[in-house]
N, C-alpha and C positions, 0 to 999 in steps of 0.2 A: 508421163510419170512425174517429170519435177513439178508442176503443174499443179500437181493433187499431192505434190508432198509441201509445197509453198503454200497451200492454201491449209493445210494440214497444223504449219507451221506456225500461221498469222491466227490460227483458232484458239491453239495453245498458248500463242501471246496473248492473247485479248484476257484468257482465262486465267494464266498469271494477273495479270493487271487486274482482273475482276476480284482475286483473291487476296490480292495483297494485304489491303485496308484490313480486310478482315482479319488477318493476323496478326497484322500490327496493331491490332485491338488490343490482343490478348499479350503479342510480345512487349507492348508499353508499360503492362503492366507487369509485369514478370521478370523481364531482361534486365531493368536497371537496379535491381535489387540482388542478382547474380553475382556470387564470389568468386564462380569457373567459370567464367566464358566460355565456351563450347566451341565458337569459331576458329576455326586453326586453320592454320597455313596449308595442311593438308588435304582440306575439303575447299581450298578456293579455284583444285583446277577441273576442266572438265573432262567426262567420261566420253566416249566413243558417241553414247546418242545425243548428250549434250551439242557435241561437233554437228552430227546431221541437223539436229533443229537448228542449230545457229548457222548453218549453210545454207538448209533449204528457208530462213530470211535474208539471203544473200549478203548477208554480213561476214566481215573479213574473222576467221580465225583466232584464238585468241590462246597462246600458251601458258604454261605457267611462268611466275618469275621466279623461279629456283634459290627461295628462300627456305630453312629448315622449316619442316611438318610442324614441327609442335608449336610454333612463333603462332601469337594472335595472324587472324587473316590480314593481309595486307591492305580488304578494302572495307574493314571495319572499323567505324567511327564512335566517337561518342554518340551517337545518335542512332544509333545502328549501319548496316550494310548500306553503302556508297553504292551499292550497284543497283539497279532498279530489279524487280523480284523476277521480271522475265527475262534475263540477261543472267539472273547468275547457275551456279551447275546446282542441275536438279535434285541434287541432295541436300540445298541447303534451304532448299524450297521444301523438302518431305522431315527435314529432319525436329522433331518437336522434344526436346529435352522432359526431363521426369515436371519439373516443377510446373512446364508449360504445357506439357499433357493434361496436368491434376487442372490447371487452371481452363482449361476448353472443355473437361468433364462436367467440371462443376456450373459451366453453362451448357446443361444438355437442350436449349433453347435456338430459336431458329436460326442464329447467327452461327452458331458450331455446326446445325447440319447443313448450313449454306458452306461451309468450307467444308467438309467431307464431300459433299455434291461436287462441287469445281474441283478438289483436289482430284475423286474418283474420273471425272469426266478428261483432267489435265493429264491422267496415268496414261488411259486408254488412247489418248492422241499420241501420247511420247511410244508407247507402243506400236502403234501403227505406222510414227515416222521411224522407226528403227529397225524398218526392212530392209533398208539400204545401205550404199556404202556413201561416206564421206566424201564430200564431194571439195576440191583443191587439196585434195592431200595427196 
């Protein structure tokens, strides 16, 4: 089993990585023009499956730093998120604000259903890694 959940894990990586560019497409053009950053303190730490995928790539655990919820995230930059797209908790990877929604509609062209595709394909892996239990905990 870890085996096939390790391999499970590096697919789901790869497919972060695949998709990143592609939202940083859309977030380039959208995020720096934003008056409410959306990033909060309280979406930088990870949920239960988060742990299992960042386990089964054998990488060490990662807590929160117990700074208030509502604080900007602690690994966002001018530049956006300090954390590479497959490293951070998967909701900040699915989460697309109103403005940044309007603006991936208004490309209903191949590049937005290349990221529905990887997004859907990136669900169904995190699903399948989260039969398990956490593994160093």
């Amino acid at each position: 089993m870890p085996l096939q959940r390790e391999a499970l894990a590096l697919r789901l990586k790869e497919l972060l990585e695949e998709v990143s560019p592609l939202i940083e497409g859309y977030t380039s053009e959208v995020c720096p023009r934003c008056r409410d950053v959306c990033c909060r303190q309280r979406h930088a730490s990870y949920e239960e499956d988060d742990l299992r995928y960042i386990s089964a790539l054998g990488l060490p655990l990662q807590g929160a730093a117990g700074r208030d919820p509502d604080e900007p995230c602690e690994h966002l930059s001018d530049r956006g998120c300090r954390r590479p797209r497959w490293l951070r908790p998967f909701r900040c990877t699915w989460y697309f604000c109103e403005q940044l929604l309007e603006r991936m509609t208004e490309d209903a062209g191949r590049p937005y259903r290349r990221v529905v595709g990887l997004l859907r394909e990136a669900m169904e892996l995190r699903r399948r890694l989260s039969g398990g239990p956490v593994e160093g905990r």
